[in-house]
The first five atom37 places (N, CA, C, CB, O) and aatype in JSON, in Angstrom:
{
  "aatype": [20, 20, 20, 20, 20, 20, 20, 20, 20, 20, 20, 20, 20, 20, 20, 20, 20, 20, 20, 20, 20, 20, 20, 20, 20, 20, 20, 20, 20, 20, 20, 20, 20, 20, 20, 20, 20, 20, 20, 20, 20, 20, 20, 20, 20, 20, 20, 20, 20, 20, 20, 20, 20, 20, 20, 20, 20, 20, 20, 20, 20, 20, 20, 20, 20, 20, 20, 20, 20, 20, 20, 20, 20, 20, 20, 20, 20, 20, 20, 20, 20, 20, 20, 20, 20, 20, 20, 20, 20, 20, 20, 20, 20, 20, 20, 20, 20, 20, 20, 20, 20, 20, 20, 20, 20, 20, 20, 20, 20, 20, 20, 20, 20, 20, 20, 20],
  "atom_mask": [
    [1, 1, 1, 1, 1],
    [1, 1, 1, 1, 1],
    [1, 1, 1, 1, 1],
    [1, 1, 1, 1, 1],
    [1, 1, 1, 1, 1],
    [1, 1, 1, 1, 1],
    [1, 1, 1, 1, 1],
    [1, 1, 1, 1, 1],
    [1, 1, 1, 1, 1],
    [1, 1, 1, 1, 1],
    [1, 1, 1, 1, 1],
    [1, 1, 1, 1, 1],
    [1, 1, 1, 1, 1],
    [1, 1, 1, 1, 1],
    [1, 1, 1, 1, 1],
    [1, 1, 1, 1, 1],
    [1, 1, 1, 1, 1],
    [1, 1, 1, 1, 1],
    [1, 1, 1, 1, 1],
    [1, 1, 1, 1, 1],
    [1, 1, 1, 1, 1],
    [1, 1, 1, 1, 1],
    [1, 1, 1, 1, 1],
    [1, 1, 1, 1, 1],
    [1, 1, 1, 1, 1],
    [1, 1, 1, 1, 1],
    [1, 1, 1, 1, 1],
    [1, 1, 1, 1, 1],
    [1, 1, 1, 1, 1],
    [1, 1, 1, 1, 1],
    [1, 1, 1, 1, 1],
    [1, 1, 1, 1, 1],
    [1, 1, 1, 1, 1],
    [1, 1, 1, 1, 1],
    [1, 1, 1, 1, 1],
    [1, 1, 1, 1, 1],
    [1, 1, 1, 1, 1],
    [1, 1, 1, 1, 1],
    [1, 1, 1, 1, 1],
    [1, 1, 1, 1, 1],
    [1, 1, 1, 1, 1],
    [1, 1, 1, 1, 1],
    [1, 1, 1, 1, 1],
    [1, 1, 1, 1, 1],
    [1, 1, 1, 1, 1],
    [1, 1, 1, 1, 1],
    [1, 1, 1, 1, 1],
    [1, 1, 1, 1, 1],
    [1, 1, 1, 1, 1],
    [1, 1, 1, 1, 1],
    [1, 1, 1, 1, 1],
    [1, 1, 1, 1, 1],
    [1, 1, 1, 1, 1],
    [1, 1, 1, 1, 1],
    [1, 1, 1, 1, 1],
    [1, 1, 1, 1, 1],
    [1, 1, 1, 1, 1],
    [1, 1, 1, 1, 1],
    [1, 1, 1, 1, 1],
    [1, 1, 1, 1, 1],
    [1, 1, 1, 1, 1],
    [1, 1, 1, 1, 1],
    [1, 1, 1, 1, 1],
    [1, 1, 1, 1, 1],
    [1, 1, 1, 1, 1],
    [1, 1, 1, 1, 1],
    [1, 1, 1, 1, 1],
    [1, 1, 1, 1, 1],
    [1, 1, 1, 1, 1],
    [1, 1, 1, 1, 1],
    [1, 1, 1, 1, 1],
    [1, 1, 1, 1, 1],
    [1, 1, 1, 1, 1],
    [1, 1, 1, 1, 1],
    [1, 1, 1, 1, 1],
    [1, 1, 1, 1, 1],
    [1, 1, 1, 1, 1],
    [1, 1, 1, 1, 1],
    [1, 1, 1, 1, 1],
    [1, 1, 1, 1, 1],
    [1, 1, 1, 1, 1],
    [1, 1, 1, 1, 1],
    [1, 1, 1, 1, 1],
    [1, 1, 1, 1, 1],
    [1, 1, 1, 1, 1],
    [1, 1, 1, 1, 1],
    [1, 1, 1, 1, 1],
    [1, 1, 1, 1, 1],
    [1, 1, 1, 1, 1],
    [1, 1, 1, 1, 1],
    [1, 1, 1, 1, 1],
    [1, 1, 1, 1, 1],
    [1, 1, 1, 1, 1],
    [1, 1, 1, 1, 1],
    [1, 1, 1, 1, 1],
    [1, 1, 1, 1, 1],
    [1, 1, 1, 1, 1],
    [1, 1, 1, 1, 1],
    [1, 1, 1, 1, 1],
    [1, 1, 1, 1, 1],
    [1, 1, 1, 1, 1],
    [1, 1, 1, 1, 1],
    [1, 1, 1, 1, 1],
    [1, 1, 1, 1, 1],
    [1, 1, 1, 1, 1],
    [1, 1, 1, 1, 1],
    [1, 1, 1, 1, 1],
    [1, 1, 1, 1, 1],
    [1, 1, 1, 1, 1],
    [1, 1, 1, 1, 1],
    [1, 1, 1, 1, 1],
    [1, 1, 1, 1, 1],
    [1, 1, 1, 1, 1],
    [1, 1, 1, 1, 1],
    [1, 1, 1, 1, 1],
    [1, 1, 1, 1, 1]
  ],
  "atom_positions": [
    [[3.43, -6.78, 13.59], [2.41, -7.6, 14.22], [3.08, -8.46, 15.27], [1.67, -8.46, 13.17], [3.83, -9.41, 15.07]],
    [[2.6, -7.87, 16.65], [2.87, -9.92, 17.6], [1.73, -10.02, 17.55], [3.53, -10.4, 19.56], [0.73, -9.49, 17.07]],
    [[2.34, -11.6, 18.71], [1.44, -12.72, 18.64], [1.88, -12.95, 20.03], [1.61, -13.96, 17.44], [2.99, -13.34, 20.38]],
    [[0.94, -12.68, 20.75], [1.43, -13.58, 22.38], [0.18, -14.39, 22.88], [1.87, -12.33, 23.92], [-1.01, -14.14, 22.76]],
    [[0.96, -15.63, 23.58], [0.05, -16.79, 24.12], [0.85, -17.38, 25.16], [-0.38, -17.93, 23.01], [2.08, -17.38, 25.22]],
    [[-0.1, -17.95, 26.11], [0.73, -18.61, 27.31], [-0.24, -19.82, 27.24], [0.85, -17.69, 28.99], [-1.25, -19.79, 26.55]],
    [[0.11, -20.83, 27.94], [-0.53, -21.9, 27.91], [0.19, -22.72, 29.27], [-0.42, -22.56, 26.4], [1.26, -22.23, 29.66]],
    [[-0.28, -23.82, 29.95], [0.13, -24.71, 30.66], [0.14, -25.87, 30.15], [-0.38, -24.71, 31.62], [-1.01, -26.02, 29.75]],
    [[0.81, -26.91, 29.88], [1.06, -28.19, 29.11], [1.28, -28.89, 30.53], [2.47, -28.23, 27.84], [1.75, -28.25, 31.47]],
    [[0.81, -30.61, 30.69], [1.09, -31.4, 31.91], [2.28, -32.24, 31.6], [-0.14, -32.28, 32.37], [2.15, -33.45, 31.82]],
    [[3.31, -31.86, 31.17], [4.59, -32.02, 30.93], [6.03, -31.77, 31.55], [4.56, -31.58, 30.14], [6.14, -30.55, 31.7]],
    [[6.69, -32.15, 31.79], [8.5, -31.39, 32.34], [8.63, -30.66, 31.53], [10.06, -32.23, 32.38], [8.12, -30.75, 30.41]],
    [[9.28, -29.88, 31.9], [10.46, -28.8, 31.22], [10.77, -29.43, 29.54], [12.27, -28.89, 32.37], [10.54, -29.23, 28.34]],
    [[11.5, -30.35, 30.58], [12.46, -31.41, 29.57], [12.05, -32.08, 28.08], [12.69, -32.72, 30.43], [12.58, -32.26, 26.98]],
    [[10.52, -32.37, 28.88], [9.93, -32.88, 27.44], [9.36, -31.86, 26.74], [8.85, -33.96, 27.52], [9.7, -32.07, 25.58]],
    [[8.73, -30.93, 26.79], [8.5, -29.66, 26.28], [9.56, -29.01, 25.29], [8.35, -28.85, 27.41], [9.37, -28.6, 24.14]],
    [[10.66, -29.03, 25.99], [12.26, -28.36, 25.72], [12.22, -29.56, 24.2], [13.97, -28.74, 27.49], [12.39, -29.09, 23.08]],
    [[12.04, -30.75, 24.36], [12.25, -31.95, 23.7], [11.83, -31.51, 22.67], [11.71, -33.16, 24.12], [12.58, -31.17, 21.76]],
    [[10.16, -31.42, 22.62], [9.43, -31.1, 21.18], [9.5, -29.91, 20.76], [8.07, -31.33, 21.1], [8.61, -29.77, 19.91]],
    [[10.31, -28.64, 20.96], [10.52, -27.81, 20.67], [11.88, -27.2, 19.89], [10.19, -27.53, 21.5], [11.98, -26.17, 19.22]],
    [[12.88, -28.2, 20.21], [14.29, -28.26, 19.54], [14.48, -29.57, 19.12], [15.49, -27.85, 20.45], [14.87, -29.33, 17.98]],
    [[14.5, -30.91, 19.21], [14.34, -32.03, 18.45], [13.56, -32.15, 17.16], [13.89, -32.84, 19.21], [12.34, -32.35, 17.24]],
    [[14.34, -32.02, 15.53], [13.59, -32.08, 14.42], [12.24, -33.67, 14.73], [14.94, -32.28, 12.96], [11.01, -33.62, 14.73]],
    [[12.76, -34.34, 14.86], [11.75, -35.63, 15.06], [10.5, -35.5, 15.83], [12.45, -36.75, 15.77], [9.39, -35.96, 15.59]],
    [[10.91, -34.81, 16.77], [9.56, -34.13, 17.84], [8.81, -33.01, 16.62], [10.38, -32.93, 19.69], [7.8, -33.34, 16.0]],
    [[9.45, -31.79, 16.44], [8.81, -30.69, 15.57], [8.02, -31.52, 14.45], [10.01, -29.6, 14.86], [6.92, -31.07, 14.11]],
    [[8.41, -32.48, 13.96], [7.75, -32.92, 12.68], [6.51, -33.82, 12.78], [8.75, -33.65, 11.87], [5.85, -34.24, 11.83]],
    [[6.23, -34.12, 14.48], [5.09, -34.52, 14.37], [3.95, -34.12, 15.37], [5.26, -35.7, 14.3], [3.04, -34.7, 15.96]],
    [[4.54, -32.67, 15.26], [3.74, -31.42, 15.88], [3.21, -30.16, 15.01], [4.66, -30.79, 16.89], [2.08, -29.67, 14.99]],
    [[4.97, -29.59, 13.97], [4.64, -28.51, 13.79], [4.66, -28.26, 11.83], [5.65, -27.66, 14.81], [4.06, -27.48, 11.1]],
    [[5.77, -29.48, 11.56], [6.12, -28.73, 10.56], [6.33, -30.49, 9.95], [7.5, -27.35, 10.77], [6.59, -31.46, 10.66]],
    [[6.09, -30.49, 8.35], [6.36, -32.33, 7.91], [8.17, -32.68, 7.52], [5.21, -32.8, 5.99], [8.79, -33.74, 7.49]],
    [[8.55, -31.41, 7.31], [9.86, -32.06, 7.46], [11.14, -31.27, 8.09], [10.22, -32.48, 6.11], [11.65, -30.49, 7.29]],
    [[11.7, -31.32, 9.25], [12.54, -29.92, 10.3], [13.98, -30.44, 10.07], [12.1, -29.84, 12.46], [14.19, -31.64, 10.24]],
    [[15.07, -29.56, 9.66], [16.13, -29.38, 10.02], [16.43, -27.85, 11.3], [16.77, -29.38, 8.62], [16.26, -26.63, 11.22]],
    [[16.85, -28.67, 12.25], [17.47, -27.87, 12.93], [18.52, -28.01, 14.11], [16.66, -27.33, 13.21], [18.51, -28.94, 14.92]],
    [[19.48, -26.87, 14.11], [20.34, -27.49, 14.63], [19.93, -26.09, 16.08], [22.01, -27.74, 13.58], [19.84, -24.86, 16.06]],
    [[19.8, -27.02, 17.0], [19.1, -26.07, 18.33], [20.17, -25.22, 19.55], [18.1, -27.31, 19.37], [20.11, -25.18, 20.78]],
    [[21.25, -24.51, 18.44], [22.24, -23.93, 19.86], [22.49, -22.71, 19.17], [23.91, -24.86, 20.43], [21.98, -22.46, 18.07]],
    [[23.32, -21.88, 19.82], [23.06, -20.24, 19.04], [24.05, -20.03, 17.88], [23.39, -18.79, 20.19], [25.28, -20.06, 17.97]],
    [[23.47, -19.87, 16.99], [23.73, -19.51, 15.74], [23.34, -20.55, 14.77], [25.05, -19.17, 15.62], [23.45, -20.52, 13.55]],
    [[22.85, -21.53, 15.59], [21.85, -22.45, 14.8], [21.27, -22.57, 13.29], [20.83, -22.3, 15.41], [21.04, -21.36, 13.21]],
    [[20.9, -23.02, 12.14], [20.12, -22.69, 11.85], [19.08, -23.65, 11.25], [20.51, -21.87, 11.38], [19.41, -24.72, 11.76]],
    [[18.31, -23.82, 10.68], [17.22, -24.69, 10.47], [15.83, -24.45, 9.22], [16.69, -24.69, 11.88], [15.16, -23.45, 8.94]],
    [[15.82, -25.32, 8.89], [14.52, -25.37, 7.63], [13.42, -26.07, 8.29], [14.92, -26.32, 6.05], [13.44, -27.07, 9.01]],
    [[12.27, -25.2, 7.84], [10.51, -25.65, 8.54], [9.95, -26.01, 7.35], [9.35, -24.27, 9.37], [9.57, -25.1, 6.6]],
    [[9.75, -27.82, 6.85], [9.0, -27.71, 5.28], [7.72, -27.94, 5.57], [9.47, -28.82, 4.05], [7.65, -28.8, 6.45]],
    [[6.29, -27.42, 5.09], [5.3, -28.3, 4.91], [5.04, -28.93, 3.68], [4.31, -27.78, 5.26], [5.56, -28.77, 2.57]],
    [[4.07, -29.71, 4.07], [3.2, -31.09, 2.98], [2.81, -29.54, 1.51], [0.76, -32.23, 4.26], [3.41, -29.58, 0.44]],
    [[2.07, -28.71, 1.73], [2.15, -28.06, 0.63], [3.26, -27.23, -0.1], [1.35, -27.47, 0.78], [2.95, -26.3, -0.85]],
    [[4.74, -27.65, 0.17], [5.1, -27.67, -0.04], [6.36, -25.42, 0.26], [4.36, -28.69, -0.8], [7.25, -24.79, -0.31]],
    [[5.51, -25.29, 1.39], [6.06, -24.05, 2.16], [6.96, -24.16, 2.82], [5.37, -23.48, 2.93], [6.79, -24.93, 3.77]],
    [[8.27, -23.52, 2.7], [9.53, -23.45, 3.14], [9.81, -22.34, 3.77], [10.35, -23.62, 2.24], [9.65, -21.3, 3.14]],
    [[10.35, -22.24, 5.31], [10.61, -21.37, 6.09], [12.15, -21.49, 6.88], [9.46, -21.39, 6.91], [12.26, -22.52, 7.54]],
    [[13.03, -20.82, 6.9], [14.35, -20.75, 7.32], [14.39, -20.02, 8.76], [15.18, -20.0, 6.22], [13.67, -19.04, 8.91]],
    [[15.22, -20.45, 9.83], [15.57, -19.64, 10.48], [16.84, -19.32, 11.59], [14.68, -19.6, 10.78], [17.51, -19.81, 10.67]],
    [[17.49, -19.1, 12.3], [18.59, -18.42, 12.76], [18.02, -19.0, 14.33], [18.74, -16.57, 12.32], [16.89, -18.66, 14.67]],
    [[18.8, -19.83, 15.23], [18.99, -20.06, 16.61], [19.4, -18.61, 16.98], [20.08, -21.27, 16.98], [20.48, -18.28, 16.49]],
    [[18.81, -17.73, 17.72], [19.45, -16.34, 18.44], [19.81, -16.79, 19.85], [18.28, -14.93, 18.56], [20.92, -16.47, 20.28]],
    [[18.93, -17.54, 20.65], [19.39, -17.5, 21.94], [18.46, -18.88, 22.52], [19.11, -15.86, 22.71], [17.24, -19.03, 22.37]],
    [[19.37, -19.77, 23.17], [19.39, -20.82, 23.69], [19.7, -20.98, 25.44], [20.26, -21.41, 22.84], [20.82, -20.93, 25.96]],
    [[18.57, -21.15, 26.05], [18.53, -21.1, 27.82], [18.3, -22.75, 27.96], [16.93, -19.94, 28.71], [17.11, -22.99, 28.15]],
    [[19.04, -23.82, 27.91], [18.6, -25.2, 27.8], [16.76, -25.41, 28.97], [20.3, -26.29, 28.52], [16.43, -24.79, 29.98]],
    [[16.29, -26.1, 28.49], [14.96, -26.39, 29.71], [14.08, -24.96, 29.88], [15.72, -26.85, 31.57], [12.93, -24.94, 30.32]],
    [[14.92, -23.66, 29.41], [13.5, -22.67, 29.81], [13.41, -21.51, 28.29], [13.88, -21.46, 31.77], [12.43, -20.8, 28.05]],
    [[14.52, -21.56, 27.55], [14.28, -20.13, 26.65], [15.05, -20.67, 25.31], [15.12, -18.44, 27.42], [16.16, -21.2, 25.3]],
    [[14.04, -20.35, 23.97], [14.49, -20.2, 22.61], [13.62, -19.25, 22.38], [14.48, -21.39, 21.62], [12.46, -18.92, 22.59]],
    [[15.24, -18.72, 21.55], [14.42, -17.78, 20.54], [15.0, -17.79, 19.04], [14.47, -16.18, 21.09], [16.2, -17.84, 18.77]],
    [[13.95, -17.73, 18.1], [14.79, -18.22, 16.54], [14.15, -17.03, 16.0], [14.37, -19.99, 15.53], [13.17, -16.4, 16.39]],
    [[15.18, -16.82, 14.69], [14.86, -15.46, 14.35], [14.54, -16.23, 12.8], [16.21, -14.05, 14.6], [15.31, -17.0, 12.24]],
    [[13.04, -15.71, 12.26], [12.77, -16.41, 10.94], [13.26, -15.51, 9.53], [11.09, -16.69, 10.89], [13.48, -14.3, 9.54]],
    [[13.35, -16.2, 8.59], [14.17, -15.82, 7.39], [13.31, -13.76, 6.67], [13.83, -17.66, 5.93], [13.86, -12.79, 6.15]],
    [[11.81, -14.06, 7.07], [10.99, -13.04, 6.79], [11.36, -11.92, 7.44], [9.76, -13.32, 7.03], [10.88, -10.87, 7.0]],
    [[12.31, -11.82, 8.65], [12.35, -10.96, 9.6], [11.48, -11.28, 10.91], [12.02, -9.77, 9.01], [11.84, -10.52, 11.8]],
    [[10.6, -12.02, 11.28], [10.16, -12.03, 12.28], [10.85, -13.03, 13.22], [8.96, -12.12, 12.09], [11.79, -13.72, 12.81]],
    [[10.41, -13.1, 14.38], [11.03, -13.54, 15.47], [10.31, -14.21, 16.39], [11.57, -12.63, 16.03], [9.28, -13.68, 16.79]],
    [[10.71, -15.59, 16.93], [9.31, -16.46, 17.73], [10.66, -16.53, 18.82], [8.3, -18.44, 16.86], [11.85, -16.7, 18.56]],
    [[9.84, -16.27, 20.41], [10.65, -16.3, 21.51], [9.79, -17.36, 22.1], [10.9, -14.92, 22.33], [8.62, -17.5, 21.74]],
    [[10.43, -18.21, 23.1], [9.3, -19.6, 23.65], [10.05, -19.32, 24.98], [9.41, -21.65, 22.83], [11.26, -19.18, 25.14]],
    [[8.87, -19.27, 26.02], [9.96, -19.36, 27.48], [8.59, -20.68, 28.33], [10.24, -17.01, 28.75], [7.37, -20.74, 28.46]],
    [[9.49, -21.3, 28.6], [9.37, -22.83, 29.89], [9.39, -22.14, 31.06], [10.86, -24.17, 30.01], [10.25, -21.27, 31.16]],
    [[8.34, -22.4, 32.38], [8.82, -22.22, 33.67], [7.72, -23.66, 34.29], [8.53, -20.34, 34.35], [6.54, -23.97, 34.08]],
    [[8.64, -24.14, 34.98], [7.75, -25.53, 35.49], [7.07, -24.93, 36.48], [8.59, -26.95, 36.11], [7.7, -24.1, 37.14]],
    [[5.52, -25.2, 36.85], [4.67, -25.0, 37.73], [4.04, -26.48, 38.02], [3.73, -23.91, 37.27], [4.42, -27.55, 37.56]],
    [[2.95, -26.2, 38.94], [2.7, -27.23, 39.18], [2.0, -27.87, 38.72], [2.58, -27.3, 39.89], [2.11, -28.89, 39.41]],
    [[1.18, -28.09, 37.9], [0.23, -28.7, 36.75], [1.12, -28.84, 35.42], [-1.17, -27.64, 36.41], [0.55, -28.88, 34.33]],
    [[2.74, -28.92, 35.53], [3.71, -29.21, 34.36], [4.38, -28.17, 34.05], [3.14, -29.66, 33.16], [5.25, -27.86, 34.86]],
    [[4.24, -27.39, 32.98], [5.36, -26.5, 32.11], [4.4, -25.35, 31.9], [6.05, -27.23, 30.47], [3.43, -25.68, 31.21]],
    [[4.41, -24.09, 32.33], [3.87, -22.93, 31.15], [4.91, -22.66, 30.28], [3.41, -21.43, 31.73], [6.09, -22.89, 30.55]],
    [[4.55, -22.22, 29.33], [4.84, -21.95, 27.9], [4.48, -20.82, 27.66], [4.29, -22.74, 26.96], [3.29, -20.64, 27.44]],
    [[5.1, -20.07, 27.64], [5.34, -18.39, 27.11], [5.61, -18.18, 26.04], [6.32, -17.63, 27.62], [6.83, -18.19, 25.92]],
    [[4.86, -17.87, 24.64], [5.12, -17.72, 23.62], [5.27, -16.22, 22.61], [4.38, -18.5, 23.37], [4.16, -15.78, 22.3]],
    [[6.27, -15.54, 22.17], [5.7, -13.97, 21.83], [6.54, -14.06, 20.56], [6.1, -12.45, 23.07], [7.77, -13.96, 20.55]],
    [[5.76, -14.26, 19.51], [5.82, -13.95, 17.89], [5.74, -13.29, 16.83], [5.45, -14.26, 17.51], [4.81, -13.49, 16.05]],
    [[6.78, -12.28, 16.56], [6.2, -10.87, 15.95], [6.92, -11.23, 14.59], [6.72, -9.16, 16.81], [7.92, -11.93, 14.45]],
    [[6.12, -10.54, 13.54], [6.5, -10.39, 12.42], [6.34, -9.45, 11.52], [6.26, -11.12, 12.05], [5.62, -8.65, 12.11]],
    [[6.59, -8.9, 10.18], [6.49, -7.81, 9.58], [5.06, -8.07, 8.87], [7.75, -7.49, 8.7], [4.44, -7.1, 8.44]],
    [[4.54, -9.33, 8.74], [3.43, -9.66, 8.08], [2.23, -10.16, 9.02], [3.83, -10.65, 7.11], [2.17, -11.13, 9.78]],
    [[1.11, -9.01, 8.66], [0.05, -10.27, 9.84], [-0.18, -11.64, 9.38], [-1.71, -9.81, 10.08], [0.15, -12.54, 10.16]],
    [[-0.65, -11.92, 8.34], [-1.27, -13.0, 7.81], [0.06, -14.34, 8.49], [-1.48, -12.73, 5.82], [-0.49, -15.25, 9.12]],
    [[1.31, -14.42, 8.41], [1.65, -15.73, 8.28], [1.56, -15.48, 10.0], [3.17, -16.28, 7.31], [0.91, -16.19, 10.76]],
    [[2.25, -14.48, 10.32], [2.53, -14.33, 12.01], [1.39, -15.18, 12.55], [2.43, -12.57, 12.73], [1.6, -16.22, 13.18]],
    [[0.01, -14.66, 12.26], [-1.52, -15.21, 12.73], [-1.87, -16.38, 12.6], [-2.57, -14.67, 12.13], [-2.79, -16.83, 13.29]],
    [[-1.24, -17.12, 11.73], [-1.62, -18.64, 10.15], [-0.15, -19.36, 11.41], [-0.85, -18.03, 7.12], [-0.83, -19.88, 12.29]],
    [[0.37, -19.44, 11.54], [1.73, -20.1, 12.34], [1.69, -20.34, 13.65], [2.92, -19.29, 12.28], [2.15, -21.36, 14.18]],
    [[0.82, -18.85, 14.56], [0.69, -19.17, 15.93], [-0.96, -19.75, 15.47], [0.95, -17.69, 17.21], [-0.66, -20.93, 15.29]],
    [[-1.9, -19.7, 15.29], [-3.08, -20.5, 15.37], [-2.6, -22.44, 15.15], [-4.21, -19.76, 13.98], [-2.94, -23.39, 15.86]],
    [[-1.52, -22.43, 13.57], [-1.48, -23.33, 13.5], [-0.71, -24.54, 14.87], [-1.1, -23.11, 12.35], [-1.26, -25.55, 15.32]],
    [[0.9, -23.87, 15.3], [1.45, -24.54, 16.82], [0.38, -24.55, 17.44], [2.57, -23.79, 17.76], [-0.18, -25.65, 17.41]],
    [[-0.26, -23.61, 18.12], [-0.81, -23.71, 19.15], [-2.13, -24.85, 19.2], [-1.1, -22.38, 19.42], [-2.65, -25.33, 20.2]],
    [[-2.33, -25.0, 18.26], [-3.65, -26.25, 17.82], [-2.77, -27.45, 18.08], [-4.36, -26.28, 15.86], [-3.05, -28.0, 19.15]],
    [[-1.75, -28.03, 17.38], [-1.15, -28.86, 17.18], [-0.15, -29.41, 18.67], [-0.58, -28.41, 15.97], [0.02, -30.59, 18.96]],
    [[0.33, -28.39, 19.35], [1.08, -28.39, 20.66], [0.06, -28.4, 21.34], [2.05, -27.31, 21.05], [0.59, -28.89, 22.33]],
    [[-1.47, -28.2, 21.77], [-2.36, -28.3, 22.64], [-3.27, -29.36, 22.67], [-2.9, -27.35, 22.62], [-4.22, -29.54, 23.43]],
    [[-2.74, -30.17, 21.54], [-3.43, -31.62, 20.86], [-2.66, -33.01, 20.93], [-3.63, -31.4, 19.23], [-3.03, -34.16, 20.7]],
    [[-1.64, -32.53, 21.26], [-0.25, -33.55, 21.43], [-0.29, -33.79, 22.66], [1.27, -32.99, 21.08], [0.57, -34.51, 23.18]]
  ]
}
């Protein structure tokens, strides 16, 4: 299963880049409690409030335009930044071996990053 979405945010690069690799940013966007360490070979814990735990692997780090983390299930979330002029698009492509969480993960960011 992917998952692709693009979006425009009225943001820099920078701050975008910010809430996307900063645990303190992620935790009051995506996930209630983030370890992560954001450079390649990285790796990092996603907890939620019900108590769901997700692991994953820094693969590739472009500072200001490209992550990609590889999750503990086998799937893989790639994020690409290009500043335009109304702020940052956001390129998002999320594939996984399972539909249900792949679908349940991008509905959930994308609510939460388009609300922030």
């Amino acid at each position: 299963m992917e998952v692709e979405r693009e979006i425009v945010v009225p943001e820099e690069p920078d701050e975008v880049w910010e809430s996307l690799t900063d645990p303190r940013r992620l935790e009051e966007w995506f996930a209630s409690d983030v370890e992560l360490d954001a450079r390649p070979g990285g790796e990092g814990v996603f907890r939620w409030g019900d108590g769901d735990e997700r692991r994953v692997v820094v693969r590739e780090v472009e500072e200001d335009r490209r992550l990609v983390l590889d999750w503990d299930d086998g799937g893989t979330v790639a994020i690409e930044l290009e500043p335009v002029v109304d702020g940052t698009r956001v390129h998002v492509v999320e594939s996984s071996p399972d539909f249900a969480p792949a679908l349940e993960l991008h509905a959930m960011a994308w609510t939460a990053l388009t609300a922030a």
